[in-house]
N, C-alpha and C positions, 0 to 999 in steps of 0.2 A: 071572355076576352072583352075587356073595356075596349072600343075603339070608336075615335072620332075624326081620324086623319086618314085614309086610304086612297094608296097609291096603284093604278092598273095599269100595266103595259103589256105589252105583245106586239105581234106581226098586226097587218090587215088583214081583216079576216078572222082574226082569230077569238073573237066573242065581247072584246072589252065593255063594249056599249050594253051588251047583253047584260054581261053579270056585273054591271056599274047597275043597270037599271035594278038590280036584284038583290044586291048586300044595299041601296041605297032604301028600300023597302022596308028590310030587316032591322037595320040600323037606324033610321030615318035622318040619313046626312044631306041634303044637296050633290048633285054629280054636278060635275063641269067635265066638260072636254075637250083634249088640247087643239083639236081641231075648231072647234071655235075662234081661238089665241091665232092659228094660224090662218083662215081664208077668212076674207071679209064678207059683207053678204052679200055681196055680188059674185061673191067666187072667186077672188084675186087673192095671190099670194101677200101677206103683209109682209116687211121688213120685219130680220131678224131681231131685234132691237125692240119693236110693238110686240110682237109674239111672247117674249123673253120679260117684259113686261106685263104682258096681260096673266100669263102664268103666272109669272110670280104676288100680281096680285089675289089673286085665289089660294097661294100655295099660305100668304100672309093671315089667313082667315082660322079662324077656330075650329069648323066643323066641315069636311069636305071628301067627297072622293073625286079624285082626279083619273082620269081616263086618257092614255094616250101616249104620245111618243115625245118628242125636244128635249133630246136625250141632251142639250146644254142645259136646262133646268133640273135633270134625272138629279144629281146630290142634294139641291137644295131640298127638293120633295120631300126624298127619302131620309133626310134628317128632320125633318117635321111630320113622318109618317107613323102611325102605331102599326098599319098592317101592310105589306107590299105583295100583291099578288105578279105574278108572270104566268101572263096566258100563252102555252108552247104547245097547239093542239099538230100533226105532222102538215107540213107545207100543202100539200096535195090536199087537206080539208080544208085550208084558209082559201086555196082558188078555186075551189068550190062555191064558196061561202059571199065569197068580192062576188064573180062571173054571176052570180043570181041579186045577188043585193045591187051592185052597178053598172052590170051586162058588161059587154068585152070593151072596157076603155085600158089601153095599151097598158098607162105609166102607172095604173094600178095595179094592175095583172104582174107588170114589170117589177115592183117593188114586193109583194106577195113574194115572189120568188127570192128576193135578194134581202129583204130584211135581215135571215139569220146569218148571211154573209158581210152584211154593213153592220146591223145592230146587235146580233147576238151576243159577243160577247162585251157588248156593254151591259146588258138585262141583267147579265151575268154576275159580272162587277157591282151591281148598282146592290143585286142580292147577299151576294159575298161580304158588301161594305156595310150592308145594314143590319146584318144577325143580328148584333148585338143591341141593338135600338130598339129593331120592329121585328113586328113577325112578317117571317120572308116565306110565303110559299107558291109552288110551280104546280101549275095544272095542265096537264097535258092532251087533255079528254075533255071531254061532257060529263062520262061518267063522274070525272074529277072535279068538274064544275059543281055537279049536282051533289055530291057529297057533301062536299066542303060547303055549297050552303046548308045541306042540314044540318051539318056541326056548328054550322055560325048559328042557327035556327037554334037547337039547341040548347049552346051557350047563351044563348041571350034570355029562355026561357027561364035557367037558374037564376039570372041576375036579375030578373025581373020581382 
């Protein structure tokens, strides 16, 4: 698998950063992360419109994996994506996962929960729309994580 475009999404919680830091290793692309695009460094929400911008400035680049959510940018990505992963490990791991990496802050613990009731079935859509482009795959585990970097491990090793 040649790949110089990939696309990460999931719930909070659910590993993006992780195995962004780890096909990024393999592959040696730059990560970016949408949450960058969205808080500034002080911690403030930017306008939708900066956000929407700053993504799509990375989305315009050659070599990248992108991590994250702004599911109004999710087609443009996924049309300039070779690989699309969806991290869907069960809700109950991902608030595990938030409650130790950002201790009990509400509207994250709150979103944890509700993601696959707001964004699901766009992760969905975004999968379904891109077969034919990119490779689309759903990881549901660790175990599944750790796989599929071996296979990316691997694949890389032949093409070397």
């Amino acid at each position: 698998m040649s790949v110089s475009r990939v696309m990460i999404i999931g719930g909070p919680g659910s590993g993006k950063t992780w195995l962004a830091k780890r096909v990024s290793s393999q592959l040696d692309l730059p990560v970016y992360s949408v949450d960058d695009a969205v808080w500034d460094c002080d911690g403030n929400l930017r306008p939708e419109t900066t956000i929407d911008a700053l993504v799509r400035a990375q989305i315009s680049k050659e070599r990248w994996i992108i991590e994250g959510g702004n599911t109004r940018t999710y087609e443009e990505r996924a049309l300039r994506s070779h690989l699309i992963i969806r991290l869907n490990p069960p809700v109950w791991r991902r608030f595990i996962r938030v409650l130790r990496r950002d201790g009990p802050k509400f509207s994250l613990l709150f979103w944890t929960f509700r993601y696959d009731k707001v964004f699901g079935d766009k992760d969905q859509a975004i999968l379904r729309s891109a077969k034919d482009i990119a490779n689309c795959v759903e990881l549901r585990s660790s175990n599944d994580s750790k796989a599929f970097l071996s296979k990316l491990a691997a694949e890389q090793s032949t093409l070397a």
